[in-house]
C-alpha positions in Angstrom: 26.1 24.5 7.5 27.3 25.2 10.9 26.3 24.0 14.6 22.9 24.9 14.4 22.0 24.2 11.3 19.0 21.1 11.2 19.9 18.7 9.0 16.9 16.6 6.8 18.0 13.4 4.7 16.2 10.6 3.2 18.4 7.4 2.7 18.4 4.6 0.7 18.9 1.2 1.9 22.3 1.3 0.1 23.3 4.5 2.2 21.8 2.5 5.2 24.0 -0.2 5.1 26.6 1.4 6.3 25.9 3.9 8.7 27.6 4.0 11.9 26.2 6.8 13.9 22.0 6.7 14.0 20.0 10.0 13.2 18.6 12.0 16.0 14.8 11.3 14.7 14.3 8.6 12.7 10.9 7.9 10.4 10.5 4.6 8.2 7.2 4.4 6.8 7.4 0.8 5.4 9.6 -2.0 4.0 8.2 -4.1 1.3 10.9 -6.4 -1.4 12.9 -4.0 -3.4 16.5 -4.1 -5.4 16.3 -7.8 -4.9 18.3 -7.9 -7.9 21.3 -6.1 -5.5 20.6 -8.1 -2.0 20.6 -11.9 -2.0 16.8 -11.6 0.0 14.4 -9.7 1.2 15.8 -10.3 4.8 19.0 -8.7 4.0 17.4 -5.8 2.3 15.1 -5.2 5.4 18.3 -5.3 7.8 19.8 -2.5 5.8 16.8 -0.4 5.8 16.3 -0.8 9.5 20.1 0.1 10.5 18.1 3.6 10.8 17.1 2.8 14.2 19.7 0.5 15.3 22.2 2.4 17.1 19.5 5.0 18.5 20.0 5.8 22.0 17.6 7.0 24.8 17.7 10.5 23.3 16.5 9.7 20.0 13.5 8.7 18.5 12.1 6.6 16.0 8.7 7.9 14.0 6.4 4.9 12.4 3.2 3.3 11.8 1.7 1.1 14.3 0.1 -0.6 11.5 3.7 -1.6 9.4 6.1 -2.7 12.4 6.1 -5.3 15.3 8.7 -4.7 17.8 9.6 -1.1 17.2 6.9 -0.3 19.5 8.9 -1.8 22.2 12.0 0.8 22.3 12.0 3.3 24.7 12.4 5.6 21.6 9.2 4.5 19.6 7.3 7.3 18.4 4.3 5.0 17.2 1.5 6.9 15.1 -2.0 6.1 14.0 -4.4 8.0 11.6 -8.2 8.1 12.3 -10.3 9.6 8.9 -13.1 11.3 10.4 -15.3 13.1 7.4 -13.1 15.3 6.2 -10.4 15.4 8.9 -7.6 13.4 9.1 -6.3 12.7 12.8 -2.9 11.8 13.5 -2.6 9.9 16.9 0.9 9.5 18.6 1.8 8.8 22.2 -0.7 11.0 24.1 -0.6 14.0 21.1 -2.7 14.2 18.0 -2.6 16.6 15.0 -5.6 17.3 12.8 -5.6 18.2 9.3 -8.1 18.3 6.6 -8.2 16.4 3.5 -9.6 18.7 1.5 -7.0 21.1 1.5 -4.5 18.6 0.6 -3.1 18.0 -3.0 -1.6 14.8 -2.6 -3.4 11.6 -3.5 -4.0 8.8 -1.1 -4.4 7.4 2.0 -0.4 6.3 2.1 0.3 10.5 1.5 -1.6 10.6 5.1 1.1 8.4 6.4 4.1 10.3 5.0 2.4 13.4 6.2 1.9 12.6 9.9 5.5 11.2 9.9 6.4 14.5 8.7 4.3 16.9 11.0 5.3 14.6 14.2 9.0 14.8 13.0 8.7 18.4 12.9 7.1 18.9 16.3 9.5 17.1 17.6 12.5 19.8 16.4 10.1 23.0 17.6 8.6 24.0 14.9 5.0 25.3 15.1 2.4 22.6 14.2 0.1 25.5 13.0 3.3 26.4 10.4 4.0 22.6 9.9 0.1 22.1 8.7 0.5 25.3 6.5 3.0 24.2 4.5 1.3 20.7 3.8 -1.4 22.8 2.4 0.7 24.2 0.1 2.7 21.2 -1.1 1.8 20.3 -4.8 4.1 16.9 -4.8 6.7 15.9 -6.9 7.2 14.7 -10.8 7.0 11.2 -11.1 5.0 10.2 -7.9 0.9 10.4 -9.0 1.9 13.3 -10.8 -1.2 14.7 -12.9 0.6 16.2 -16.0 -3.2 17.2 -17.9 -6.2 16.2 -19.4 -6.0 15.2 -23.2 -9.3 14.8 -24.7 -10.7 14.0 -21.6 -9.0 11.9 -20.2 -7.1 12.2 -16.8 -2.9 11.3 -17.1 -1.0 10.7 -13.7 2.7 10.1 -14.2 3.8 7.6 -11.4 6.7 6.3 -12.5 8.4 5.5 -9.1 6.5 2.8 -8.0 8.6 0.0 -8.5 7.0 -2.5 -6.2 3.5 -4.1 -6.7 2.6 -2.5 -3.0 3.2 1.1 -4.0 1.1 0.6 -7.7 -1.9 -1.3 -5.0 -2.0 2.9 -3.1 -2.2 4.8 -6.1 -4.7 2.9 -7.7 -6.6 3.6 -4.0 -6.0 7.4 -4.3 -8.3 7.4 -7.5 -11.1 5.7 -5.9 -12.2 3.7 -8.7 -11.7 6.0 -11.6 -8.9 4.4 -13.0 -9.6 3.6 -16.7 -6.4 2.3 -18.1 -3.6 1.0 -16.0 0.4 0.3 -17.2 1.5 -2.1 -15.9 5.5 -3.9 -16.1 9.2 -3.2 -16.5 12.3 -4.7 -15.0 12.0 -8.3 -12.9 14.5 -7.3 -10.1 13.9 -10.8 -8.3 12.0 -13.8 -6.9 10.6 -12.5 -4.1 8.8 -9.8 -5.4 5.4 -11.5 -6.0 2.3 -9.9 -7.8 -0.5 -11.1 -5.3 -1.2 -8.0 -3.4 -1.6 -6.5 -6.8 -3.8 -9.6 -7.9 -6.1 -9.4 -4.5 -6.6 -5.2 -5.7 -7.6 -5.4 -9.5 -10.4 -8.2 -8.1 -12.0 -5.0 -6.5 -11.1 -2.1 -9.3 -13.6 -1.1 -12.0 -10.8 -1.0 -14.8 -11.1 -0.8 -18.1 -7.8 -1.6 -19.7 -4.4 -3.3 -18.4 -1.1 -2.0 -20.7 1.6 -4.8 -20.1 5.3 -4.1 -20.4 7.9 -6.5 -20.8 9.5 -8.4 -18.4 7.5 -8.4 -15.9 4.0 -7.9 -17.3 3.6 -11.4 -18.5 4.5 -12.3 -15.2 2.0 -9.9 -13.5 -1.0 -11.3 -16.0 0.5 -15.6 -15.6 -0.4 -14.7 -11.9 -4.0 -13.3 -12.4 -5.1 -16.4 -14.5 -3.4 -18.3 -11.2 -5.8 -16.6 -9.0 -8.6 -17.1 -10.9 -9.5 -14.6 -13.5 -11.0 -16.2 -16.4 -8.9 -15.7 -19.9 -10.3 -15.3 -23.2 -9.8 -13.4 -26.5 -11.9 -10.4 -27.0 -12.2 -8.2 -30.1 -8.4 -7.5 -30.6 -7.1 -8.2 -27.1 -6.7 -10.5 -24.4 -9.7 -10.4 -21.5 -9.9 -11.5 -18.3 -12.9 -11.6 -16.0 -13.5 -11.8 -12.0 -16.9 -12.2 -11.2 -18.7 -10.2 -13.7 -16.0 -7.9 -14.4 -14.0 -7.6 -17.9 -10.7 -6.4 -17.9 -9.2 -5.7 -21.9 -5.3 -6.5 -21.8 -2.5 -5.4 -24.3 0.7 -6.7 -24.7 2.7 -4.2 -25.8 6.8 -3.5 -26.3 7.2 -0.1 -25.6 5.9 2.7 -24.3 5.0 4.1 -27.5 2.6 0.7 -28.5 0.7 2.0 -25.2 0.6 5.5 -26.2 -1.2 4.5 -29.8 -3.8 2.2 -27.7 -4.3 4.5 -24.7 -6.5 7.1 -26.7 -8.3 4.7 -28.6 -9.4 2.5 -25.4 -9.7 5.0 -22.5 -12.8 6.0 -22.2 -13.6 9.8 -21.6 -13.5 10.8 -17.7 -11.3 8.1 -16.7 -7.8 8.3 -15.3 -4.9 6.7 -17.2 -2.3 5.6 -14.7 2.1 4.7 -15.3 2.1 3.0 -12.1 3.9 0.0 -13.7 4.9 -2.0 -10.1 8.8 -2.8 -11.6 11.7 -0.6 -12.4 12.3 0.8 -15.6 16.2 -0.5 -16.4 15.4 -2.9 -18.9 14.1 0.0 -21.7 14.9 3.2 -19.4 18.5 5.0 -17.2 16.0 5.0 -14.5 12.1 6.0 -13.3 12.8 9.6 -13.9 13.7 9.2 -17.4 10.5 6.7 -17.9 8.1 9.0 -16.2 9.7 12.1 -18.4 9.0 10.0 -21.6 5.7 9.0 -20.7 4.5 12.5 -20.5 6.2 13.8 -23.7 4.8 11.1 -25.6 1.3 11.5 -24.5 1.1 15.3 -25.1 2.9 14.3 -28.5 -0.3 12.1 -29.4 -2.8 14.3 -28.1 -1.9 16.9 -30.1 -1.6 15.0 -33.5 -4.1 12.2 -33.3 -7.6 11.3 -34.0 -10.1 10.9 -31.5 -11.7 7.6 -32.5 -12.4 5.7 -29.6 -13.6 1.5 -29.6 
């Protein structure tokens, strides 16, 4: 690196803490509870993550959705964007500038991919580089392992790796992105602390058309005590637990490992559905981290694909 070399970095809210010295452009996309189990409350781990724009000056900027912040839009260096879905175009409003993309030639998932991608097309405008280029290369980005990655079909069923959603929020947009194909669901991992609540997640499966819920320990008997609170009716079904809203059964498995969900998956999935690792809760309590979960996931399901029957209830 030298003097004119442009730097990118994403930081954590650990790195965050500390800074001194705020980056030229800034983006935050959101701040929902997370690591709760590290800060003593969600208002300490916010205050970390937004030390990003804190000691921004009149020639920086600061990149976000009008939809996720109040005040930011107040700073003389508020870049505040908006996205309007119009058919198949995807329009990225900011100050008096817009950017159009279309959906259809994008590979990642989701209406919260829109988000990251107009943070990222307006962050590169904003260092010269040619929007034309900028929209080019979001074309050709395939995304990265562990977040909605599709990894295959095994008889034929649709598997999406999503390991790195942590938080009940993030599980809420993937299950969006599949607009209602979503068969199976895993669900659970790691508590990481009190103020992480399931409701979001609750308010979603009321409007899903799933199948199946895998629960994990610790926090998937939490995640299921909290959907009888909020009203899904409980009883036993024909080797599971149910639960109904409305007119709507839901099968659930309590399971203690990854590899109990792996024998059940194939025999409860139905054919054309999506089965989706988007478990809402970190992995520590069975796993290093979500990269080693996600990588296990998909070794074990190709593992069963290949050696098991196809007997299906």
């Amino acid at each position: 690196m030298d003097d004119t070399s442009l730097i990118v970095l994403e930081l954590s809210s650990h790195q965050l803490q500390f800074i001194k010295k705020a980056p030229h452009i800034s983006a935050i996309l959101n701040v929902y509870p997370e690591h709760l189990d590290f800060y003593k409350n969600f208002i300490e781990y916010r205050s970390a993550k937004m030390n990003i724009v804190k000691m921004q000056d009149e020639n920086d900027r600061i990149i976000f959705p009008v939809k996720e912040f109040d005040g930011l839009e107040n700073k003389s260096v508020s870049l505040p964007y908006e996205i309007i879905i119009d058919n198949d175009v995807a329009i990225i409003y900011y100050c008096d500038n817009s950017i159009q993309i279309s959906i259809k030639c994008i590979e990642l998932k989701g209406i919260h991919n829109l988000y990251n991608i107009g943070a990222a097309l307006i962050a590169s405008q904003l260092v010269g580089c040619d929007v034309k280029d900028a929209v080019r290369s979001v074309y050709q980005f395939k995304g990265l392992e562990h977040r909605l990655e599709f990894f295959g079909n095994y008889r034929g069923i649709d598997f999406y790796n999503d390991s790195i959603s942590t938080i009940p929020q993030a599980t809420v947009a993937a299950i969006r992105a599949f607009d209602n194909s979503v068969g199976s669901l895993i669900l659970g991992g790691h508590f990481r602390g009190e103020e992480i609540i399931w409701t979001v997640l609750t308010e979603e499966l009321k409007k899903t058309a799933l199948d199946n819920l895998f629960f994990l320990p610790d926090t998937g008997r939490m995640m299921y005590d909290d959907f009888i609170k909020a009203g899904f009716k409980e009883f036993m079904g024909n080797g599971s637990s149910v639960i109904q809203w409305e007119n709507k059964q839901i099968r659930c498995f309590f399971c203690g490992s990854l590899d109990e969900v792996i024998e059940l998956i194939f025999k409860y999935t139905r054919k054309g559905s999506v089965c989706l690792l988007s478990p809402a809760s970190s992995s520590y309590n069975m796993f290093k981290n979500f990269e080693e979960r996600g990588a296990y996931f998909k070794e074990k399901v190709k593992n069963s694909a290949a050696g098991g029957s196809d007997d299906k209830i």
